[in-house]
N, CA, C and O atoms as a GROMACS GRO file, in nm:
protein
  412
    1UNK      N    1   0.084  -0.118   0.000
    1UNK     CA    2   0.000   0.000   0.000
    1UNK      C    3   0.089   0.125   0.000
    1UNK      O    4   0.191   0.133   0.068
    2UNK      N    5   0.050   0.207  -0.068
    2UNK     CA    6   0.107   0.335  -0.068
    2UNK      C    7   0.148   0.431   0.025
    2UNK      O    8   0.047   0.489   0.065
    3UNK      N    9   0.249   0.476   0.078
    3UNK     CA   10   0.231   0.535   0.212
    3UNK      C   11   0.270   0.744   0.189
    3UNK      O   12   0.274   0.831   0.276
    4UNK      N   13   0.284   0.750   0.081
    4UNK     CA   14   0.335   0.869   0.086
    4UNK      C   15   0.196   1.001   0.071
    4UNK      O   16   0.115   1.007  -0.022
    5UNK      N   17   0.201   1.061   0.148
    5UNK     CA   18   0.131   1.143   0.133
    5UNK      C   19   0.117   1.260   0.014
    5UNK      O   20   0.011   1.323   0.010
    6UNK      N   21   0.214   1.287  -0.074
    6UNK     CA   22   0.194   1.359  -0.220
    6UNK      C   23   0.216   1.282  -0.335
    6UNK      O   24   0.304   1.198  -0.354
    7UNK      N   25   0.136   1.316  -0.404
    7UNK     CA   26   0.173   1.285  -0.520
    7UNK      C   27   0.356   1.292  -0.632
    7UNK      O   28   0.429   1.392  -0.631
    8UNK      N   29   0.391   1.145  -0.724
    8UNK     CA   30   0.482   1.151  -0.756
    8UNK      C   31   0.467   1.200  -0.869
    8UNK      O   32   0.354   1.200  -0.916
    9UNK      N   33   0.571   1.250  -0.941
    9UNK     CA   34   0.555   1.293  -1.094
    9UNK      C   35   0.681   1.221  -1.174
    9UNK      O   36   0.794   1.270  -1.167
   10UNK      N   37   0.654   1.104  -1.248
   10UNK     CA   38   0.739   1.079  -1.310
   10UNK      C   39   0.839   1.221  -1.398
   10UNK      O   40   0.797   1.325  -1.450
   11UNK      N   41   0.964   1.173  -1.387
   11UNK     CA   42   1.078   1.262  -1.480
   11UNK      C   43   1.169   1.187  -1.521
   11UNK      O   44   1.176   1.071  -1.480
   12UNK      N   45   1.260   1.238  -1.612
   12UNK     CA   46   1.360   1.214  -1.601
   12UNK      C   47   1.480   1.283  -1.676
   12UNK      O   48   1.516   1.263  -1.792
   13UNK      N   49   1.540   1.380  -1.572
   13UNK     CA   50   1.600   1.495  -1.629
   13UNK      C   51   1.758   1.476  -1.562
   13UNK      O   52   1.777   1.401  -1.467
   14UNK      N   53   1.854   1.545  -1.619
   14UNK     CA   54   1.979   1.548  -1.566
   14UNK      C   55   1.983   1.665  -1.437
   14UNK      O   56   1.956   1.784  -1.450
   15UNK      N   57   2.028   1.591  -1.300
   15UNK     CA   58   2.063   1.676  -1.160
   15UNK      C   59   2.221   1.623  -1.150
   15UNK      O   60   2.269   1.518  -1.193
   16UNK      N   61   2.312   1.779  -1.049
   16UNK     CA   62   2.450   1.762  -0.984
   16UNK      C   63   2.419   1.793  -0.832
   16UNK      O   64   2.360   1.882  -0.772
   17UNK      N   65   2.478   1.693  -0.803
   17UNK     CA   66   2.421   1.706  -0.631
   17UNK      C   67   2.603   1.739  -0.573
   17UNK      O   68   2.706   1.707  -0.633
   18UNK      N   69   2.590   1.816  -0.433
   18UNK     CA   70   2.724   1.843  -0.413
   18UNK      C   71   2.695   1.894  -0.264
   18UNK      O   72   2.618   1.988  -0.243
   19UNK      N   73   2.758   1.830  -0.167
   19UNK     CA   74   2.750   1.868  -0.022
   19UNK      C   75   2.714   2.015  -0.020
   19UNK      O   76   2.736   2.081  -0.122
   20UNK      N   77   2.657   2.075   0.092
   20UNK     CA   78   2.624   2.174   0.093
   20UNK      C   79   2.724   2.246   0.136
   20UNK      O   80   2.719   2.366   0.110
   21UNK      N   81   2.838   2.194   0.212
   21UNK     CA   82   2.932   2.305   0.241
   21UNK      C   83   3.051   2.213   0.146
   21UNK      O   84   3.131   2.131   0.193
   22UNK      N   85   3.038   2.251   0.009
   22UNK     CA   86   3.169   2.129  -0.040
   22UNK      C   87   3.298   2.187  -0.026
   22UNK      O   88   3.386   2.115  -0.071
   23UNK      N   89   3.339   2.302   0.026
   23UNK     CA   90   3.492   2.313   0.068
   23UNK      C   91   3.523   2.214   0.123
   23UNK      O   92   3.630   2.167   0.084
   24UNK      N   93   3.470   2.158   0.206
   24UNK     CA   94   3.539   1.998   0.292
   24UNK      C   95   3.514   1.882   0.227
   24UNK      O   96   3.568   1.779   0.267
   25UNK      N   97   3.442   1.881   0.133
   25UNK     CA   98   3.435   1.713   0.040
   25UNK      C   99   3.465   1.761  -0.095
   25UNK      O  100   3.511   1.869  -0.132
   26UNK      N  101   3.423   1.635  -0.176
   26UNK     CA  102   3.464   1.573  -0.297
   26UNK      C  103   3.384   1.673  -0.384
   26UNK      O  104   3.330   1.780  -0.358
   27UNK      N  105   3.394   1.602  -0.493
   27UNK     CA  106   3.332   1.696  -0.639
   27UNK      C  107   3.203   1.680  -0.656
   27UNK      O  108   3.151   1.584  -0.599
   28UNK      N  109   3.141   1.746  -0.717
   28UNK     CA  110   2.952   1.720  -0.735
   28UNK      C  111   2.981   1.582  -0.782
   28UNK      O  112   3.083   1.528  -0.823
   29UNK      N  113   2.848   1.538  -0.760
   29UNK     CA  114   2.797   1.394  -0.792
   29UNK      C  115   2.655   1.394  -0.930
   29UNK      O  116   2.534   1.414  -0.919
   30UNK      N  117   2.740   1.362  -1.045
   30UNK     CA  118   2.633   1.383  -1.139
   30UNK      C  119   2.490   1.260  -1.139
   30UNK      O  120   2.504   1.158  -1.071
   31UNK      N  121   2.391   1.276  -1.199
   31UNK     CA  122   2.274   1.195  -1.156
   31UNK      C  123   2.164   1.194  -1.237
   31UNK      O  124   2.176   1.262  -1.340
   32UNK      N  125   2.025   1.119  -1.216
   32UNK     CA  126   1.910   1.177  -1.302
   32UNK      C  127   1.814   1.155  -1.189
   32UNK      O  128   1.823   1.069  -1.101
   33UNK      N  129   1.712   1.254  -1.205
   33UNK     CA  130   1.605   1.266  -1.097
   33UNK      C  131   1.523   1.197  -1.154
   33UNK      O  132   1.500   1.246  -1.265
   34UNK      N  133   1.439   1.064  -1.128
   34UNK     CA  134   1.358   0.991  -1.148
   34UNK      C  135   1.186   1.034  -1.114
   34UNK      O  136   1.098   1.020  -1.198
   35UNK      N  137   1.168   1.075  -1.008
   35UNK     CA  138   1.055   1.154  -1.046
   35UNK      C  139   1.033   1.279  -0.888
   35UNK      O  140   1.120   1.289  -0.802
   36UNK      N  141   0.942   1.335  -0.885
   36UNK     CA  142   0.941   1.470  -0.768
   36UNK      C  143   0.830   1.473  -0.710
   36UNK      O  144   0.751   1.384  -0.743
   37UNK      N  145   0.785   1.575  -0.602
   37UNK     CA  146   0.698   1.552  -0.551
   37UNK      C  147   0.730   1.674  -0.467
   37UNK      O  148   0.848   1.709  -0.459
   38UNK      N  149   0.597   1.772  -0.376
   38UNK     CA  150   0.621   1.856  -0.332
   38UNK      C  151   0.742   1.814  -0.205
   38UNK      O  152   0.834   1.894  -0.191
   39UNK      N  153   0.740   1.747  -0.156
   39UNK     CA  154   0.820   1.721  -0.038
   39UNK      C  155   0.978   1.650  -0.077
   39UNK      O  156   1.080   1.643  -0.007
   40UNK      N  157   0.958   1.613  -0.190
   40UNK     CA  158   1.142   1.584  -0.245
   40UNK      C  159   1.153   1.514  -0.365
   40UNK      O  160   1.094   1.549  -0.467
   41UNK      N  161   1.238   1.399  -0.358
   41UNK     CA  162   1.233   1.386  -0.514
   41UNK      C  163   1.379   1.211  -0.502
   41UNK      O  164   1.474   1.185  -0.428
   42UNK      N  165   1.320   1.149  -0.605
   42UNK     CA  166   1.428   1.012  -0.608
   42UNK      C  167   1.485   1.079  -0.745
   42UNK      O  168   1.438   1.139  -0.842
   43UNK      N  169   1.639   1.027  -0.687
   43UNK     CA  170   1.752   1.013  -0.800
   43UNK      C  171   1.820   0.906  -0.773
   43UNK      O  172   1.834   0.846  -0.666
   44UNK      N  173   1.887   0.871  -0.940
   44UNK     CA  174   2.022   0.759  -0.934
   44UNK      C  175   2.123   0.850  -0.953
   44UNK      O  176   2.131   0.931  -1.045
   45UNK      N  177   2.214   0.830  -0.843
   45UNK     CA  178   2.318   0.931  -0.827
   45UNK      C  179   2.470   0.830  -0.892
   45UNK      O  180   2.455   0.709  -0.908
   46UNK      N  181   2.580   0.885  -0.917
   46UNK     CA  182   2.665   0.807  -0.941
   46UNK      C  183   2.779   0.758  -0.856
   46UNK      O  184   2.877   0.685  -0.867
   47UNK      N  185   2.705   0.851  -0.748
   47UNK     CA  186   2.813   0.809  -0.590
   47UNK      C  187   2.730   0.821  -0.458
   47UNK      O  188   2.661   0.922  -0.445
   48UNK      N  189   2.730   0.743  -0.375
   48UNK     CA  190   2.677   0.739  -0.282
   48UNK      C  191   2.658   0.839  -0.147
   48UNK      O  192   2.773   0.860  -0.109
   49UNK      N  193   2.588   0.893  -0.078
   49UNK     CA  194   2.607   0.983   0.039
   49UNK      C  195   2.512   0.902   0.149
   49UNK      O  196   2.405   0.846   0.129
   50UNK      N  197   2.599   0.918   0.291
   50UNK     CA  198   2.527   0.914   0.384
   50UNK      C  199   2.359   0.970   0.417
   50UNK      O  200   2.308   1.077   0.386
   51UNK      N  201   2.304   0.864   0.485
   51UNK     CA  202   2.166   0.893   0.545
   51UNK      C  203   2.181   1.059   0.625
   51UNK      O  204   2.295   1.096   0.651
   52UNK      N  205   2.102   1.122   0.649
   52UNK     CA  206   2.153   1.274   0.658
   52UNK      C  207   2.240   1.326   0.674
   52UNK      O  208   2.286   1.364   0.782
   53UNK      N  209   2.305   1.344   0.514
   53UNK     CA  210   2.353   1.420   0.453
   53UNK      C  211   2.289   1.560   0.377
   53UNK      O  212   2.220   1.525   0.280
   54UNK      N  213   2.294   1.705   0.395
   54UNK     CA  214   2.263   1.771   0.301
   54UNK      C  215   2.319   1.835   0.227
   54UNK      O  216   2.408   1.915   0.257
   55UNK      N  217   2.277   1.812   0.118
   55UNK     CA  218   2.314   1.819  -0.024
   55UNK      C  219   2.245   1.978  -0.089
   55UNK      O  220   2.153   2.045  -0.042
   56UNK      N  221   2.309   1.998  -0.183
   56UNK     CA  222   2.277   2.090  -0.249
   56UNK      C  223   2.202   2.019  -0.411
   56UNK      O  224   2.296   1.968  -0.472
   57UNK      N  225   2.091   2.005  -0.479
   57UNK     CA  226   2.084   1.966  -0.532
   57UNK      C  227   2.049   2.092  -0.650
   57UNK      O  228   1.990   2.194  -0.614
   58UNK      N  229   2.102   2.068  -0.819
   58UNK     CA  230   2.119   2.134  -0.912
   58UNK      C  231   2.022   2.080  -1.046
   58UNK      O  232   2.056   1.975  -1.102
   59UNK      N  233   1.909   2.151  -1.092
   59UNK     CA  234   1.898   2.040  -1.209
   59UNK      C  235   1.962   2.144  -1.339
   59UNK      O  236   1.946   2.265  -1.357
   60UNK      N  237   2.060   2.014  -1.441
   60UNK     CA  238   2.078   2.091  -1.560
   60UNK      C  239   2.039   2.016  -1.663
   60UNK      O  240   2.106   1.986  -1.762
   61UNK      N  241   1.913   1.982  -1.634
   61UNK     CA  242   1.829   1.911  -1.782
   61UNK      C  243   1.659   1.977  -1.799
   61UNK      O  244   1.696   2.092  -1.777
   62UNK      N  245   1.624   1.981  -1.804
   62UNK     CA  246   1.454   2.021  -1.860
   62UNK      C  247   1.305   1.976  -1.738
   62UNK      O  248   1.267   1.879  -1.673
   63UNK      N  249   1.280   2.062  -1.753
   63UNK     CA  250   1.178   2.024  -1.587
   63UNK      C  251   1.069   1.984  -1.670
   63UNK      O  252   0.963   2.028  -1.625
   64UNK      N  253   1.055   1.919  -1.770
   64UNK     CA  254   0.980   1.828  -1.866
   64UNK      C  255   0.805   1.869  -1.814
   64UNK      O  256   0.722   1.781  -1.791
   65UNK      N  257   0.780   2.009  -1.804
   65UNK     CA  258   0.670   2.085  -1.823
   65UNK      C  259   0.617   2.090  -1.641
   65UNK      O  260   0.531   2.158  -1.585
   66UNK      N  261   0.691   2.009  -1.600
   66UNK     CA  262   0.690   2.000  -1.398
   66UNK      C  263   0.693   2.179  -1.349
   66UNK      O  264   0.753   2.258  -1.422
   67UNK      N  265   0.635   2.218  -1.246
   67UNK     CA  266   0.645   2.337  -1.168
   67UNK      C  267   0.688   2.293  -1.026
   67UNK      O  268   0.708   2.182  -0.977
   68UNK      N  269   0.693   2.394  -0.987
   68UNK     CA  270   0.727   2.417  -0.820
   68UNK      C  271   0.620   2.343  -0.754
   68UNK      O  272   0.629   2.243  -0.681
   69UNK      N  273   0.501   2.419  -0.798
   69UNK     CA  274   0.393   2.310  -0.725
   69UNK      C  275   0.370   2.159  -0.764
   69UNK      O  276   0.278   2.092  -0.717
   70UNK      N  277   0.480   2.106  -0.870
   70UNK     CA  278   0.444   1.980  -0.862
   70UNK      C  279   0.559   1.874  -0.799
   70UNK      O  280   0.551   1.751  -0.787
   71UNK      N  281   0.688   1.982  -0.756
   71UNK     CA  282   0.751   2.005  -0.664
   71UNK      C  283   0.913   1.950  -0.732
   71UNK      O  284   1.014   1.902  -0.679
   72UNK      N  285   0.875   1.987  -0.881
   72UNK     CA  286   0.993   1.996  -0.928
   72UNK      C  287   1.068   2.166  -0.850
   72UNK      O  288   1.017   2.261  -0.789
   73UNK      N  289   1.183   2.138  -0.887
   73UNK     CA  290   1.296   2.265  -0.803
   73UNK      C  291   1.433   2.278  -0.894
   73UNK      O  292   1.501   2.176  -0.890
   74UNK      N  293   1.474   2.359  -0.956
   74UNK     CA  294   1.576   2.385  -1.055
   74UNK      C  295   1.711   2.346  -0.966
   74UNK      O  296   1.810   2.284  -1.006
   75UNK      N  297   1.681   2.412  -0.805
   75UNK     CA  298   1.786   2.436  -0.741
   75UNK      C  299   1.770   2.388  -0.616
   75UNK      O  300   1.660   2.439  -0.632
   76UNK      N  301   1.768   2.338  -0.501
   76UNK     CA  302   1.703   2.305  -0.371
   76UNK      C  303   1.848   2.232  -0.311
   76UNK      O  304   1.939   2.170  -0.366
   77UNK      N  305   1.818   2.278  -0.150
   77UNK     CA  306   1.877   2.210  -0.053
   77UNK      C  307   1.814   2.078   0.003
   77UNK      O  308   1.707   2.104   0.058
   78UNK      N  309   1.845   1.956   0.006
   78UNK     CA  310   1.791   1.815   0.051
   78UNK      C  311   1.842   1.744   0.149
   78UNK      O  312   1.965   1.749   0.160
   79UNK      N  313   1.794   1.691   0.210
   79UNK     CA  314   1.801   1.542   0.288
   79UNK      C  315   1.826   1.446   0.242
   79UNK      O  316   1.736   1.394   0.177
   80UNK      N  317   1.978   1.363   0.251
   80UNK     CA  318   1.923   1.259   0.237
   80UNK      C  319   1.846   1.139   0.291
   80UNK      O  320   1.913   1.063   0.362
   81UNK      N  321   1.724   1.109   0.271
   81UNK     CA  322   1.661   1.017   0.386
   81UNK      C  323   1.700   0.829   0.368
   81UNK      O  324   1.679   0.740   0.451
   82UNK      N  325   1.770   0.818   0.211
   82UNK     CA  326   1.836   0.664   0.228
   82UNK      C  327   1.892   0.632   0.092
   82UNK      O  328   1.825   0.678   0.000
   83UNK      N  329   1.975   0.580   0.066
   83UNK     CA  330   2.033   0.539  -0.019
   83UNK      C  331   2.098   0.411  -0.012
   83UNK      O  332   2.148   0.360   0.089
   84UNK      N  333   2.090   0.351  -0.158
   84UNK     CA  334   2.126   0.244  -0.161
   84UNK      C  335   2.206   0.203  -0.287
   84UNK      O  336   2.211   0.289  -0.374
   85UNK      N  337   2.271   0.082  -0.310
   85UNK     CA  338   2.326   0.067  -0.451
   85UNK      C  339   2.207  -0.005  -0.510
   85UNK      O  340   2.116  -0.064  -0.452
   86UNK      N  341   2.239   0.020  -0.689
   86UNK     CA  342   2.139  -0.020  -0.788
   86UNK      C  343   2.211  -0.063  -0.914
   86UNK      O  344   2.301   0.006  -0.962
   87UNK      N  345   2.156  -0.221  -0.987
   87UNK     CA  346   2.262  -0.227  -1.083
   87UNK      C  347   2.182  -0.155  -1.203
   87UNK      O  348   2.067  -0.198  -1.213
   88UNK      N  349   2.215  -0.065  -1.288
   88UNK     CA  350   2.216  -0.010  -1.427
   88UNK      C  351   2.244   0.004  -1.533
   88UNK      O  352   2.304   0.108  -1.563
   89UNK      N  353   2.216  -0.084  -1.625
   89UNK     CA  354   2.268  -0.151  -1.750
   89UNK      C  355   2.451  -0.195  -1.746
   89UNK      O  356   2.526  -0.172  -1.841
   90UNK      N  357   2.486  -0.248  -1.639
   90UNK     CA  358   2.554  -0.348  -1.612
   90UNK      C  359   2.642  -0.225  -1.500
   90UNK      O  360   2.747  -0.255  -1.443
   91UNK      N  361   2.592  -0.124  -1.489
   91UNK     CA  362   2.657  -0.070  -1.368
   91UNK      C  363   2.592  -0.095  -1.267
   91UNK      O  364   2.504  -0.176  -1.236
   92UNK      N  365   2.698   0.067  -1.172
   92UNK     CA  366   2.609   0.057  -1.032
   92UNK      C  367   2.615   0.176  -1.028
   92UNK      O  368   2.720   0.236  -1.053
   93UNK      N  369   2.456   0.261  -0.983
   93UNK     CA  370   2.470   0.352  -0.917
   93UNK      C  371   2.425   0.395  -0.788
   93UNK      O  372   2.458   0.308  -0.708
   94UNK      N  373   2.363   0.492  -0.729
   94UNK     CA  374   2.297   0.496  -0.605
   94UNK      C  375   2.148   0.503  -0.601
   94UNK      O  376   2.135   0.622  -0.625
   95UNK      N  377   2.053   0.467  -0.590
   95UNK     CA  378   1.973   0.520  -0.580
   95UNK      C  379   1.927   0.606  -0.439
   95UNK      O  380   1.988   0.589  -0.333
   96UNK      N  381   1.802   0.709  -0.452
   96UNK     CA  382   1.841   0.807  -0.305
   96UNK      C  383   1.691   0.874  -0.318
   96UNK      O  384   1.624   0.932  -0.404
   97UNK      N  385   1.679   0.831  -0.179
   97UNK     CA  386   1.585   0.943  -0.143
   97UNK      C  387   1.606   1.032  -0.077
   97UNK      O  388   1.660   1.032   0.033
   98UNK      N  389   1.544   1.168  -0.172
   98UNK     CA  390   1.595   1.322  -0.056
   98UNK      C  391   1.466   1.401  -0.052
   98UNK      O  392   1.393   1.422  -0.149
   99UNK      N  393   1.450   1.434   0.048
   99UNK     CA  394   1.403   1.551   0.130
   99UNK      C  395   1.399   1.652   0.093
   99UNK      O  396   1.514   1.682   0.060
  100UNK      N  397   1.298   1.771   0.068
  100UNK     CA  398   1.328   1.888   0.039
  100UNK      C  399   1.376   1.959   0.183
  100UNK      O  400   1.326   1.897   0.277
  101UNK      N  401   1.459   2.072   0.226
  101UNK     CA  402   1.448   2.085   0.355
  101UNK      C  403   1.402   2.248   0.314
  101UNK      O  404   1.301   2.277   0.377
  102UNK      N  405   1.439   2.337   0.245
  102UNK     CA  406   1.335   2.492   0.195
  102UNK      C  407   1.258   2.483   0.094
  102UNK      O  408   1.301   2.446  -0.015
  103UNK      N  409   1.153   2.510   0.112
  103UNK     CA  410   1.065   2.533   0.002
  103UNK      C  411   1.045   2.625  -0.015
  103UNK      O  412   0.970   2.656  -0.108
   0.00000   0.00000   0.00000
């Protein structure tokens, strides 16, 4: 049974996710946002981050006719609430759920 309280919106657009304070870590983490929702949004990321972690998340692909209210976000700060590995046409990437934390 379904447990989420908003609605999802399938996508699938190019996002760079990158710690929010990245002077102390690694390089953005390129990705695709799989679909959104006012409260956050799943991506396959190409590197993994800790369970709350926040991220800065970036999209640089097409909000495929999505708005704010359908809770697509060009630009947003996130949560991550879990991540895991995923195999993808013979890779691996992350998959992740994040949190919006400003709306």
């Amino acid at each position: 049974m379904e447990k989420r309280a908003t609605q999802r919106h399938r996508i699938s657009t190019s996002v760079v996710c990158s710690y929010l304070n990245s002077a102390n870590f690694g390089e953005p983490v390129d990705g695709r946002m799989k679909n959104c929702c006012v409260n956050g949004l799943y991506a396959e990321l190409g590197a993994r981050f800790k369970t709350g972690t926040v991220l800065v998340v970036r999209t640089t692909g097409s909000s495929c006719g999505f708005s704010k209210d359908e809770g697509f976000r060009s630009l947003a700060v996130a949560e991550v609430k879990w991540s895991r590995p995923r195999s993808i046409e013979g890779g691996i990437c992350y998959a992740a759920g994040l949190r919006y934390l400003m709306l």
